[in-house]
N, C-alpha and C positions, 0 to 999 in steps of 0.2 A: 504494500500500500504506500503511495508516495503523499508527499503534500501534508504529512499528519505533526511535523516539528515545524516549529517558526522559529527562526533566531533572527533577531533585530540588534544587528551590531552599535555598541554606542563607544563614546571615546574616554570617560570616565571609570574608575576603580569600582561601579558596584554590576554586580547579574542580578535581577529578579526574575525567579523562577515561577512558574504557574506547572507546579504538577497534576493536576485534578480538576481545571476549568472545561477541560475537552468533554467534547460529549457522542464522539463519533464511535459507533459500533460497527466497525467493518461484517460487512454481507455475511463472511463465512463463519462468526461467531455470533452475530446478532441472532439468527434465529434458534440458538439454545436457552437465551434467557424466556422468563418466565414472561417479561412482558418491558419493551425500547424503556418503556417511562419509570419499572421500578430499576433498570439498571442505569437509569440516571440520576434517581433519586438523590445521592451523595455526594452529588457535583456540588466543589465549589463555585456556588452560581455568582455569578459576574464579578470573580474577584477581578479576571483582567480587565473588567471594565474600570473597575475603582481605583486598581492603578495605573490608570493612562497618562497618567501626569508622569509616572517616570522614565519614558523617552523623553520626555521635553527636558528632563535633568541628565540625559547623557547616562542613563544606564543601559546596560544591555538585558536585553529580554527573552527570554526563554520559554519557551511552553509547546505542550504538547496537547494535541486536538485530541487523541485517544481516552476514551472514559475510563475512571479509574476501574471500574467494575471488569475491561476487560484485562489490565494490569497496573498492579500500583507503583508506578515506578517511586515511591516512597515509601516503600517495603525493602529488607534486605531480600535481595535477590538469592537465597540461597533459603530464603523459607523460616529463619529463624523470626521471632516474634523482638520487637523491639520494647517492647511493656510486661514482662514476664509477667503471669500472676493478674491480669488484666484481661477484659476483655477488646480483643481487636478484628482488626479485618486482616483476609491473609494477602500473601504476592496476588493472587488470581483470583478474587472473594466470593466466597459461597455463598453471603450473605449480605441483606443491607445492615447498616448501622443496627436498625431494631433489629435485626435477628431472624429478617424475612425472606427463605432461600433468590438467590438472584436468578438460578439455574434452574429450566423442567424437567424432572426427576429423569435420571440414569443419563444424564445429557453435560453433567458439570467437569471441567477442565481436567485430564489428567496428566500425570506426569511430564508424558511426550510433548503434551499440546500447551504445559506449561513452559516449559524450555525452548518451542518454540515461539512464544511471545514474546519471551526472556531477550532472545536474541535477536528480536524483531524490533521492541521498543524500550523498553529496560537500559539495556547496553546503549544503544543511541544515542539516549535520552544523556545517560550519564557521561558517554566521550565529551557530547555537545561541550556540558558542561563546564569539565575538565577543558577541553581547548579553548575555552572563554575564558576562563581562568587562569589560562598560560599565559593567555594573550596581551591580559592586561595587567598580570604580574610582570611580564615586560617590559612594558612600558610603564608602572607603576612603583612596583616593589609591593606594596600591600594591594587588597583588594576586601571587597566582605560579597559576599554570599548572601541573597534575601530569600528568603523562601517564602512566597506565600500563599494563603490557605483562607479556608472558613468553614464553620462545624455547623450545626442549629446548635441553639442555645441549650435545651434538653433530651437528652439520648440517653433514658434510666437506661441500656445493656454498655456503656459506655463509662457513665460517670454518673455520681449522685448530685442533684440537685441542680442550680441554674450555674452553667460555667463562666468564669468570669467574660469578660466583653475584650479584652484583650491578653493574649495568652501567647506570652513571651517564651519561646521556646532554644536554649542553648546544649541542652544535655550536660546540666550542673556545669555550667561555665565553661565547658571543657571545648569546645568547637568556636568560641571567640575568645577576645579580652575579655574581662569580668567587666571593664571600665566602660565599656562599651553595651553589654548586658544591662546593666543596670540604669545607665544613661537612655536605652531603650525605652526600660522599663519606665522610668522615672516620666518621659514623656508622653507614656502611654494612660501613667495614672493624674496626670498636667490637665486630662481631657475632661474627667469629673468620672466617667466610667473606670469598673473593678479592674484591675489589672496584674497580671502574679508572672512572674519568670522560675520557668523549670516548673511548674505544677503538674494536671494530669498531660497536658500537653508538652514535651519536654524536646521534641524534636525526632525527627524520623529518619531515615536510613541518606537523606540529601544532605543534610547538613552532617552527620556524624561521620558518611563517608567524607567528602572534599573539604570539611572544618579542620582546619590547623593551623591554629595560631602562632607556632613553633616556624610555620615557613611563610607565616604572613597572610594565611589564608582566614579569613574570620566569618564564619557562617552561622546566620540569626533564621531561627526558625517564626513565624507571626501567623498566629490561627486566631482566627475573628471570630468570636459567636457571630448569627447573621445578624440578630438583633441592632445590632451594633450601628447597619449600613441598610438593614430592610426592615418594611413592616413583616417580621416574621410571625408566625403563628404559633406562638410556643406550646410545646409539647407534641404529642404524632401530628404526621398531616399523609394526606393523599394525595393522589395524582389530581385531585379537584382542585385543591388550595397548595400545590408544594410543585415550583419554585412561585415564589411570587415576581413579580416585574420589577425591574431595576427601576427606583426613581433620584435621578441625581441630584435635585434638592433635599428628598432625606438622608441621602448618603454624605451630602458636602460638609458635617460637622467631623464624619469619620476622615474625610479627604483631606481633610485642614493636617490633622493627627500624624496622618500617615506621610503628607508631605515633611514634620518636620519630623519624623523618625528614620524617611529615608537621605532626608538632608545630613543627621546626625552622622549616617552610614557613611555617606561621602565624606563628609570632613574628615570621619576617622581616617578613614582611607587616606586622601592624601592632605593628610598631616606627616605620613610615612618620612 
């Protein structure tokens, strides 16, 4: 399948990734799920709309049009679970968020056909990456890594209760500077919404692969409740009411936010 990665080269130290905005089910897998709408269910829906603004800052951009349902390229590729002791979704998801198979019975991914999407978009996805990040450690010296995302606000087979609205993700400091973590942080809870670094969201297999600080590389994982940027509908929804429609006047108080955390990004960066 061709046309399914975008890369928007920019001339500045940061990459923002979109692994989970896609919502394309190629032909020869779409007709195994249960039904197009619940295996879109768990799109980050218009994250890349929300951050359009950061081509106009000279970042480069990254995203992948494939739904995550038919591979999580924010999964370790090798199947281990990144949240031990947690409930999660796997490399190839058998299930939505709530717990609702994705697959029609005796028709869900095996081994062979995991591996071959491994090597399909998985790997791609992550060279892409990696050669954006050579590119501008080049020319830079540092560089940071954004990753970003958006969850609903309540998923009881996920997490207890309402998750905060900004949800800072580094894997306990260890994938940036701390100075920089919390400098996120700090502007994230500037906005008047809850805001926590490392909580149940702590970062996924993007950031904890290409995060290393040690060689300059500093990668911030950022999961939004939707709430945050839609009118969402908290708690279950249906293919009736779920996604709802992007409106960019209720989203511009989150826009403001997030401009200045990816500003923060760039500074750090070259300050190098």
């Amino acid at each position: 399948m061709n046309g399914w990665l975008t890369i928007r080269q920019g001339a500045r130290p940061l990459i923002v990734s979109f692994p989970h905005t896609g919502t394309t089910l190629p032909e020869d897998i779409a007709r195994h799920f249960v039904s197009p709408e619940r295996a879109r269910r768990d799109t980050d829906w218009w994250v890349d709309q929300l951050y359009a603004f950061a081509e106009e800052m000279g970042a480069t951009l990254v995203h992948t049009a494939i739904s995550r349902s038919v591979i999580d390229v924010n999964r370790d590729p090798g199947g281990a679970s990144l949240y031990p002791g947690q409930n999660t979704t796997a490399l190839c998801p058998l299930t939505t968020f709530d717990g609702e198979p994705l697959h029609k019975a005796g028709h869900e991914p095996g081994d062979t056909e995991i591996a071959r999407r491994r090597a399909a978009f998985h790997l791609p996805y992550h060279q892409a990456l990696a050669d954006q990040i050579t590119r501008l450690r080049a020319a830079h010296g540092r560089v940071v890594l954004y990753d970003a995302h958006s969850i609903r606000s309540e998923i009881p087979d996920l997490f207890d209760g309402l998750l905060p609205v900004f949800n800072v993700g580094t894997n306990y400091q260890t994938t940036c500077d701390p100075h920089l973590a919390k400098q996120v942080e700090a502007l994230c809870a500037a906005s008047g919404h809850p805001a926590v670094l490392d909580g149940r969201f702590r970062g996924g297999w993007t950031i904890r692969h290409h995060g290393n600080p040690a060689q300059q590389v500093h990668a911030v994982q950022m999961e939004l409740s939707c709430r945050g940027y839609l009118r969402e509908p908290i708690g279950s929804v249906s293919d009736t009411d779920w996604p709802v429609p992007y409106d960019p006047d209720y989203a511009a108080p989150m826009i403001r936010t997030l401009r200045e955390v990816l500003g923060a990004c760039l500074a750090f960066a070259e300050a190098a």
